[in-house]
VEXKOL-128811 format. One line per 5 residues: number of its first residue (from 1); their letters; for each residue x, y, z of C-alpha. Coordinates in nm, 4 decimals. Each point is the difference from the previous one (the first is absolute). Example, Ala and Ser with C-alpha at 12.3 -4.5 7.8 and 13.67 -1.06 7.14 Angstrom:
<baros>
1	AS	1.2300:-0.4500:0.7800; 0.1370:0.3440:-0.0660 $
</baros>
This chain:
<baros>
1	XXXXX	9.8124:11.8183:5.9446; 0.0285:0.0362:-0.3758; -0.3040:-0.2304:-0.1573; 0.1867:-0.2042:-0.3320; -0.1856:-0.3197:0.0134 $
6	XXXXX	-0.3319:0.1067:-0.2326; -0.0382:-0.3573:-0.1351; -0.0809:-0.1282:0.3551; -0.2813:0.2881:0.0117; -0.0343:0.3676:-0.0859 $
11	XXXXX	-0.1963:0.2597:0.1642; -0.3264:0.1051:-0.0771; -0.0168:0.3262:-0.1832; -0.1955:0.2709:0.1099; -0.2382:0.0238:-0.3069 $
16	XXXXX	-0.0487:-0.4032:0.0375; -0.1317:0.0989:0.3918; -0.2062:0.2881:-0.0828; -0.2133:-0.2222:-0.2539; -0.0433:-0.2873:0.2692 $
21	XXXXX	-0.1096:0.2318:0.2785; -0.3430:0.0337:-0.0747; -0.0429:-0.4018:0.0016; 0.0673:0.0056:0.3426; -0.2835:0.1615:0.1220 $
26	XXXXX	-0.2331:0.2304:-0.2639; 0.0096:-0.3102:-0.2419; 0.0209:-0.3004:0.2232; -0.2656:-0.2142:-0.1914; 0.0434:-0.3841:-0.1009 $
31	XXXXX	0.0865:0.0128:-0.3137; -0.2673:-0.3171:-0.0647; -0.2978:0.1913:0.1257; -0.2128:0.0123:-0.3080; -0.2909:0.1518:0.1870 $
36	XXXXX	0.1353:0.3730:0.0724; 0.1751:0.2735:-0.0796; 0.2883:-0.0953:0.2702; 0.0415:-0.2967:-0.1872; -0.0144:0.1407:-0.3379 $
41	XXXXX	0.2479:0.2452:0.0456; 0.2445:-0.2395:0.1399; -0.0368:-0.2007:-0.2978; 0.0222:0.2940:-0.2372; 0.3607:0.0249:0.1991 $
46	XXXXX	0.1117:-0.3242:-0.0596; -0.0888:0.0054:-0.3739; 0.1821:0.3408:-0.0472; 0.3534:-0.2083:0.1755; -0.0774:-0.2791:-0.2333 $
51	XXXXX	0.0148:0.1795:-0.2819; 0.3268:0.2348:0.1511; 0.1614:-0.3620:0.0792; -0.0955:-0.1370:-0.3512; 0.1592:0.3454:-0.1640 $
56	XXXXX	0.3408:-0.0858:0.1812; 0.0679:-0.3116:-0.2184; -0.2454:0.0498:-0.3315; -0.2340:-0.2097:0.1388; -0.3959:-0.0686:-0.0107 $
61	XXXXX	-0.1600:0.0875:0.3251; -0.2451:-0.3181:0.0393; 0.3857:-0.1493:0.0065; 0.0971:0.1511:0.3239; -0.0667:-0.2161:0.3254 $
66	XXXXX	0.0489:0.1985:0.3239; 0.2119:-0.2107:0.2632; 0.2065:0.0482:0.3648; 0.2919:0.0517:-0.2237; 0.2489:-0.1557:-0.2448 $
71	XXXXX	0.0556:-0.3262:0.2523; -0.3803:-0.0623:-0.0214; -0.0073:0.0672:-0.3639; 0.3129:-0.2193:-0.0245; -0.1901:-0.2701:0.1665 $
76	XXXXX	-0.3462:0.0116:-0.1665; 0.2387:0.0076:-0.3460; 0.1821:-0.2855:0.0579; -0.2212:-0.1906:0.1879; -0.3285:0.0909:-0.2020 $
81	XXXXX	0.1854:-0.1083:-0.3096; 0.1153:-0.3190:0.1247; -0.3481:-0.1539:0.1104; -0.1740:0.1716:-0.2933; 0.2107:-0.1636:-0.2271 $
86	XXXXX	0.0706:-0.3608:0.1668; -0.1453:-0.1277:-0.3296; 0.2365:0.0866:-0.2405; 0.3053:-0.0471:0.2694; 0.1920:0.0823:0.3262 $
91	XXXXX	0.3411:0.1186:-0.1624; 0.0785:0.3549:0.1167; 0.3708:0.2141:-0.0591; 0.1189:0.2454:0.2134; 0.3603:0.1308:0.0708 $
96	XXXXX	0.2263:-0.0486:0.2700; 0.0343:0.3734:0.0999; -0.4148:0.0725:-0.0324; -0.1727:0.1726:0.3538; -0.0633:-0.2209:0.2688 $
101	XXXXX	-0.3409:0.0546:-0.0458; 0.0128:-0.2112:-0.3474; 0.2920:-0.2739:0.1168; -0.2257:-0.1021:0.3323; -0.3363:0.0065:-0.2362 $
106	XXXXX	0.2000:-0.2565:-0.2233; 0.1613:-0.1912:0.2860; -0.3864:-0.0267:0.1641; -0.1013:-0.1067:-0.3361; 0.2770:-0.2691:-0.0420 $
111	XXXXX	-0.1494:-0.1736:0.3515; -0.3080:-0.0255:-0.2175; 0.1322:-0.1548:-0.2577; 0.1301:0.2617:-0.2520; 0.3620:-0.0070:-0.1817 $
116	XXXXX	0.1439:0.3163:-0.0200; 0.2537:0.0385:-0.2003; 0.2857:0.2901:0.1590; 0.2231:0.1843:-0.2510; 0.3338:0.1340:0.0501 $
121	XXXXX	0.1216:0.3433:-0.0676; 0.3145:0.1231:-0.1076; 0.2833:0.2618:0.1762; -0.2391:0.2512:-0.0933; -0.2946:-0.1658:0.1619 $
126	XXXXX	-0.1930:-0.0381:-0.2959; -0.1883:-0.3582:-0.1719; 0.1981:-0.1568:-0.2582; -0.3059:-0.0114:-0.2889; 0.1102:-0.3378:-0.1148 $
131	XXXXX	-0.0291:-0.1661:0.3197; -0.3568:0.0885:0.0032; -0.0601:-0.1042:-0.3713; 0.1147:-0.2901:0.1288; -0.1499:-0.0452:0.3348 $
136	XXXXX	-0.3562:-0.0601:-0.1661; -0.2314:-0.3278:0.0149; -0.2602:-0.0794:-0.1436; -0.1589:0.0259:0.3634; 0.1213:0.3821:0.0639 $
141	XXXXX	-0.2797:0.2459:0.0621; 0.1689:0.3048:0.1410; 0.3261:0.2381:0.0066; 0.0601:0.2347:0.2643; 0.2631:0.2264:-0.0133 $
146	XXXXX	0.1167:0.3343:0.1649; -0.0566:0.2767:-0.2221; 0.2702:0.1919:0.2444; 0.1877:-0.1863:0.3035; -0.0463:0.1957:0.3201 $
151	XXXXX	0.3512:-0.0284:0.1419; 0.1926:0.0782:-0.3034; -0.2300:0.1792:-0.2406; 0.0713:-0.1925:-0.3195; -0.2590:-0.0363:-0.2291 $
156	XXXXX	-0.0701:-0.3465:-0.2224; -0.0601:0.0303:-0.3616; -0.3960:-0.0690:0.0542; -0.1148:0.0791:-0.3624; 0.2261:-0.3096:-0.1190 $
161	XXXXX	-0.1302:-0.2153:0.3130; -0.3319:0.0456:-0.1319; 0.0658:-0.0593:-0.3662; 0.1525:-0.3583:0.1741; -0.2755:-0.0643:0.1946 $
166	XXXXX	-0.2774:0.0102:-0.2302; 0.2120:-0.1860:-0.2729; -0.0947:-0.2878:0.2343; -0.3435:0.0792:0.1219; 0.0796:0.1260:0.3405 $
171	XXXXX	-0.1633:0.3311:0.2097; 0.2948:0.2426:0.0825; -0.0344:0.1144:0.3957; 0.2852:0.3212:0.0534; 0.0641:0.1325:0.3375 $
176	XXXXX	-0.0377:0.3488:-0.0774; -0.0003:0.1548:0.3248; 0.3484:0.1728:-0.0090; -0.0152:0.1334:-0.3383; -0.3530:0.1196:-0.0350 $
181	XXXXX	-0.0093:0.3635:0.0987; 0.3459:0.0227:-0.0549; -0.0019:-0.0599:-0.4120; -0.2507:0.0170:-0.2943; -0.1859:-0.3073:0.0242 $
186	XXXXX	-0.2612:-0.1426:-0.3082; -0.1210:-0.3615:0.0730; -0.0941:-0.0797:-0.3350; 0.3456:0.1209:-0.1118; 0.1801:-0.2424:0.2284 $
191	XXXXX	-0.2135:-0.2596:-0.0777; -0.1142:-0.0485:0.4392; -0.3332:-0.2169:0.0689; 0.0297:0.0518:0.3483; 0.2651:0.2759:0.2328 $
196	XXXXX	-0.0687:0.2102:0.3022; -0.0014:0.3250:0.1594; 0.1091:0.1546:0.3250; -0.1129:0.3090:0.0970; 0.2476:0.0395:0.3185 $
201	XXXXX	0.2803:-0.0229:-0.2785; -0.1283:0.2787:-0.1818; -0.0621:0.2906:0.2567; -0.3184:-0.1579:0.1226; -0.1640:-0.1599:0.3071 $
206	XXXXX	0.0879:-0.3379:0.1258; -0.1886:-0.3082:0.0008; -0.1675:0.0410:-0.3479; 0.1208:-0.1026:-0.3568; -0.1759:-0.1568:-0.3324 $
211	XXXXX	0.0152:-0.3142:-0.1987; -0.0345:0.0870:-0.3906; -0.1266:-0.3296:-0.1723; -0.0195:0.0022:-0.3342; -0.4114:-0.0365:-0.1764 $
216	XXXXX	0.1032:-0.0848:-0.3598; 0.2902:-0.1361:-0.2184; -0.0315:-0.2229:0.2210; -0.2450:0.0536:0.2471; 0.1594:-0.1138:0.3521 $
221	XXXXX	-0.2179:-0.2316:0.2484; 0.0688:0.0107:0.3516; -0.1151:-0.2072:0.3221; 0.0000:0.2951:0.2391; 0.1642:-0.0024:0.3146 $
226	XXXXX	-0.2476:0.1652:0.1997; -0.3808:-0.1497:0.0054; -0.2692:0.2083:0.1597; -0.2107:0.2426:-0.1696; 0.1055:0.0203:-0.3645 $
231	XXXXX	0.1425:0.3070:0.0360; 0.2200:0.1508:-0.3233; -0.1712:-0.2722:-0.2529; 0.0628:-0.2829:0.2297; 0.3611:0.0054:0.0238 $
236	XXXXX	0.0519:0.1658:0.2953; -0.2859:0.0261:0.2587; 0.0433:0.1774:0.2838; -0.1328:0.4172:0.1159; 0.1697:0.1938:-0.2344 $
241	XXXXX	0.3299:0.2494:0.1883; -0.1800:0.2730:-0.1577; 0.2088:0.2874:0.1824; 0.3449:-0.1800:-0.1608; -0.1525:-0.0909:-0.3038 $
246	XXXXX	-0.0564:0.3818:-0.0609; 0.3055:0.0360:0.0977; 0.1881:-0.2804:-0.2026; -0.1785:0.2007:-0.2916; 0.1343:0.3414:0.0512 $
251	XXXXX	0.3559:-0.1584:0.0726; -0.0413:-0.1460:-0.3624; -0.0899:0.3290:-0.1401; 0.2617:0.1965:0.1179; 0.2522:-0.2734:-0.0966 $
256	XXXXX	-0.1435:0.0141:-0.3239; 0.0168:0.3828:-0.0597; 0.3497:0.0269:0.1774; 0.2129:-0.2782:-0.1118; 0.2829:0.1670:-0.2548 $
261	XXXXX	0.0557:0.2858:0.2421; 0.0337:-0.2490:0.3361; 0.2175:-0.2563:-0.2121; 0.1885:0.2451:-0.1175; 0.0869:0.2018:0.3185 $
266	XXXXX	-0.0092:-0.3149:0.1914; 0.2807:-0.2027:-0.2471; 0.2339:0.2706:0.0675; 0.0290:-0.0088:0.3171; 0.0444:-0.3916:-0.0203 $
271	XXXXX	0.2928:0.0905:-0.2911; 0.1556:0.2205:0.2459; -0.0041:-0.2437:0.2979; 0.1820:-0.2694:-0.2533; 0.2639:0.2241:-0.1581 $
276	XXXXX	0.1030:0.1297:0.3557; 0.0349:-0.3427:0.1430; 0.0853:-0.1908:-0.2937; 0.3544:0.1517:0.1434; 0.0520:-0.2428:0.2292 $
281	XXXXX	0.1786:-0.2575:-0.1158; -0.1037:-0.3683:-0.0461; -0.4092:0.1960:0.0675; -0.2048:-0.2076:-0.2590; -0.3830:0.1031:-0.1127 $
286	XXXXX	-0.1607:-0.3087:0.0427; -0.2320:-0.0957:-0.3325; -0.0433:0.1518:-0.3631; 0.0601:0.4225:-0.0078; -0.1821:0.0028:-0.3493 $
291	XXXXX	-0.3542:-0.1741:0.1004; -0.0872:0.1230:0.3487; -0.1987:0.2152:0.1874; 0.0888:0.3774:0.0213; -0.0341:-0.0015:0.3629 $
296	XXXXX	0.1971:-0.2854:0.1486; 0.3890:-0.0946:0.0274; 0.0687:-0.2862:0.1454; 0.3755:0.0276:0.0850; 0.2932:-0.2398:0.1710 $
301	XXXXX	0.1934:0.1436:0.2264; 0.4040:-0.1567:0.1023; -0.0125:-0.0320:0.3727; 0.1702:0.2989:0.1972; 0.2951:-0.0511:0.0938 $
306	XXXXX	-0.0586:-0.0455:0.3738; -0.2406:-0.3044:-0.1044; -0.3070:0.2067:0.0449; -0.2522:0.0146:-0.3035; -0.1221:0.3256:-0.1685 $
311	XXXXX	-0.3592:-0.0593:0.1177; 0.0896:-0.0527:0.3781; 0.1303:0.3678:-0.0111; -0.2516:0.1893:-0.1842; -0.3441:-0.1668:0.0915 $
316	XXXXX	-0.0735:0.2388:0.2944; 0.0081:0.2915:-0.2412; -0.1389:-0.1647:-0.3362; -0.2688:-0.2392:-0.0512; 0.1398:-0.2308:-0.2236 $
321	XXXXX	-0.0893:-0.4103:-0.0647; 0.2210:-0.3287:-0.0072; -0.2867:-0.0811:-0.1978; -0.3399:-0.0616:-0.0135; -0.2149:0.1778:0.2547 $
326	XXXXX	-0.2326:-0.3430:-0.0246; 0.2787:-0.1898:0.0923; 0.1322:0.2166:0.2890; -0.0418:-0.1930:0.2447; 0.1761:-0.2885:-0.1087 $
331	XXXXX	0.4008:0.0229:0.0246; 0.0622:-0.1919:-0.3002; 0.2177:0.1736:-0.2878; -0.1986:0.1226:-0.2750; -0.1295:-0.2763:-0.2263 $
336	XXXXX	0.0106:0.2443:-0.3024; 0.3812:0.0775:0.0538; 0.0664:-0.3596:0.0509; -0.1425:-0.1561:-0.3096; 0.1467:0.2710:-0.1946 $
341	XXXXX	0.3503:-0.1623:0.0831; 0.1115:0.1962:0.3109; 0.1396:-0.1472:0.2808; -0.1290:0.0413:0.3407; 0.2596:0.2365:0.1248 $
346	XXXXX	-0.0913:0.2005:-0.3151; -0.3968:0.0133:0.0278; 0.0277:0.0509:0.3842; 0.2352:0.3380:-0.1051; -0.2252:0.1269:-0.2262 $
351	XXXXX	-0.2117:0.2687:0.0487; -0.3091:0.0816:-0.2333; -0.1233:0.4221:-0.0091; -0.2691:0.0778:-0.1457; -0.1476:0.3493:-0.0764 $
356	XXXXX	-0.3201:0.1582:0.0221; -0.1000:0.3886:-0.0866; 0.0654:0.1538:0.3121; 0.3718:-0.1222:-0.0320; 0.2111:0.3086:-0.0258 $
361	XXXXX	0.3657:0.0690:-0.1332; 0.0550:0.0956:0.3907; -0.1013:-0.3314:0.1052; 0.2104:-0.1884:-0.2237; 0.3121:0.2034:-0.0162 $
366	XXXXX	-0.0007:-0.0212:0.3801; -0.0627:-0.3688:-0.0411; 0.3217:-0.0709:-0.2910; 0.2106:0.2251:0.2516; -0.0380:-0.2139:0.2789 $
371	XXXXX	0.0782:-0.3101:-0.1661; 0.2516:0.0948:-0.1714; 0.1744:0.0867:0.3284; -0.0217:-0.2979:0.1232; 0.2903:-0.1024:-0.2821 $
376	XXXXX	0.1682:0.2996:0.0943; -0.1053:0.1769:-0.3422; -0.0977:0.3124:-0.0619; -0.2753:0.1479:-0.2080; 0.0882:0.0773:-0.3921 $
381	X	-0.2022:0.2908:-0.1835 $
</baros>
């Protein structure tokens, strides 16, 4: 089976591995033990992946908070910021087409007496910025918006979102989990208080991520989540994952050091994919071609013409998504296709591929082929 769905999860690279090895077993001290060695070295670990995470997005390294993942960090974002700031109000905005992770957070939120204030997005699946200007009260306190949607790739205009959001005195929370790795990232450039990190999206280890919360200009208060310990300057207590924390550094690294020669390998291949299919007729790319991810093409395919969809007949040799791998196990159409205007014929045809750097020009030609036999067309040079 030919792997194209690498914003469900990517493998770990080798290098990643070889650095966590050693916290298995040589290194296997608690990274709180302040009494030995064991302990000190762990923590001398940990501080080195702080400092690799913080170099990712231009950030300070006292500003990185080591969680599960981006759905943890999601929650102690969200949820942090709304009891920290029940003062000043309990208005939050969000979009319709955010992660599930951030639309259950605000719907949990809402049962506790929160308004939350959902924003449409245009054909192209991106926030119209006058709605928000317009969505603020005087009782708003946060905006969170997807720096990159997982199912479709396309990116929001976040420097502009910011700019909005402090006009009016609110923190700015960005679910940065597809596109970090992927693109240059500089917090203070974009204007973020709060986004999040996962390293399983980024050619590292599962089950560990960070929170990045911002210490000045404004400095952002949190209730945490977790309580036990004080770990990571009381916002997230807890034993520290110090194996995947080494490796959530080394994944950030290499992304760092590699990311014009894997977006630019990698967007080819995605270019090729769309200008081989795009012959089929009435085949749409579903959301905006200029601001999206390199890696992903979310495509609609016309049914066949023996009523069978395009998915049905290549899943057992390509791992593909309907949609979110989060939302998998629900057979609802895709939420993000659907509030972008398509039908749901249309979202439940629709296909999203998405790229990672062990895709090959094999894979994919093999992959455009296929499909386009299914219309009964052949391959053009």
């Amino acid at each position: 089976m030919v792997y194209l769905d690498y914003n469900a999860t990517t493998p770990v690279d080798a290098r990643v591995l070889a650095e966590m090895l050693p916290y298995f077993t040589e290194h296997f001290g608690n990274a709180s033990s302040n009494t030995h060695s064991f302990g000190w070295y762990a923590q001398g670990a940990i501080e080195k992946a702080r400092q690799q995470v913080a170099d990712l997005i231009n950030a300070e390294a006292n500003e990185i908070v080591f969680t599960s993942g981006s759905t943890e960090s999601i929650n102690t974002a969200i949820k942090g910021v709304y009891e920290a700031y029940q003062s000043k109000g309990n208005h939050i905005i969000t979009c319709k087409t955010e992660h599930k992770a951030v639309l259950d957070v605000c719907t949990y939120l809402e049962e506790k007496g929160a308004i939350v204030t959902y924003l449409n997005v245009d054909r192209e699946g991106r926030i119209d910025l006058e709605e928000l200007q317009n969505s603020f009260t005087n009782k708003t306190i946060l905006v969170c918006i997807m720096a990159a949607n997982n199912e479709t790739g396309v990116i929001q205009d976040l420097e502009k979102i910011s700019q909005i959001t402090h006009q009016h005195n609110a923190l700015f929370f960005s679910d940065t989990t597809q596109l970090a790795g992927k693109l240059s990232m500089d917090v203070n450039e974009m204007g973020l208080d709060l986004c999040c990190i996962s390293a399983h999206k980024l050619y590292g280890p599962k089950g560990v991520g960070a929170l990045y919360v911002r210490r000045k200009d404004p400095r952002v208060s949190l209730i945490p989540l977790l309580h036990g310990g004080g770990h990571e300057n009381n916002k997230r207590s807890g034993t520290l994952n110090v194996t995947g924390i080494v490796g959530l550094g080394k994944a950030c690294e290499l992304a760092k050091n590699n990311y014009w020669d894997n977006s630019a390998n990698v967007s080819k291949l995605r270019g090729y994919i769309e200008h081989q299919l795009l012959e089929i007729p009435d085949l749409r790319i579903n959301g905006s071609t200029r601001y999206r991810l390199y890696n992903t093409s979310n495509l609609y395919f016309p049914p066949l013409k023996n009523g069978n969809s395009v998915f049905s007949q290549i899943k057992t040799d390509y791992a593909v998504s309907l949609g979110s791998a989060c939302t998998s196990a629900h057979k609802e159409p895709s939420h993000v296709l659907q509030a972008m205007g398509l039908t749901k014929e249309e979202s439940e045809n629709s296909i999203r591929f998405s790229l990672g750097i062990q895709t090959t020009l094999e894979d994919i030609k093999k992959l455009t082929n296929r499909v386009l036999s299914l219309y009964n067309l052949n391959l053009s040079n």
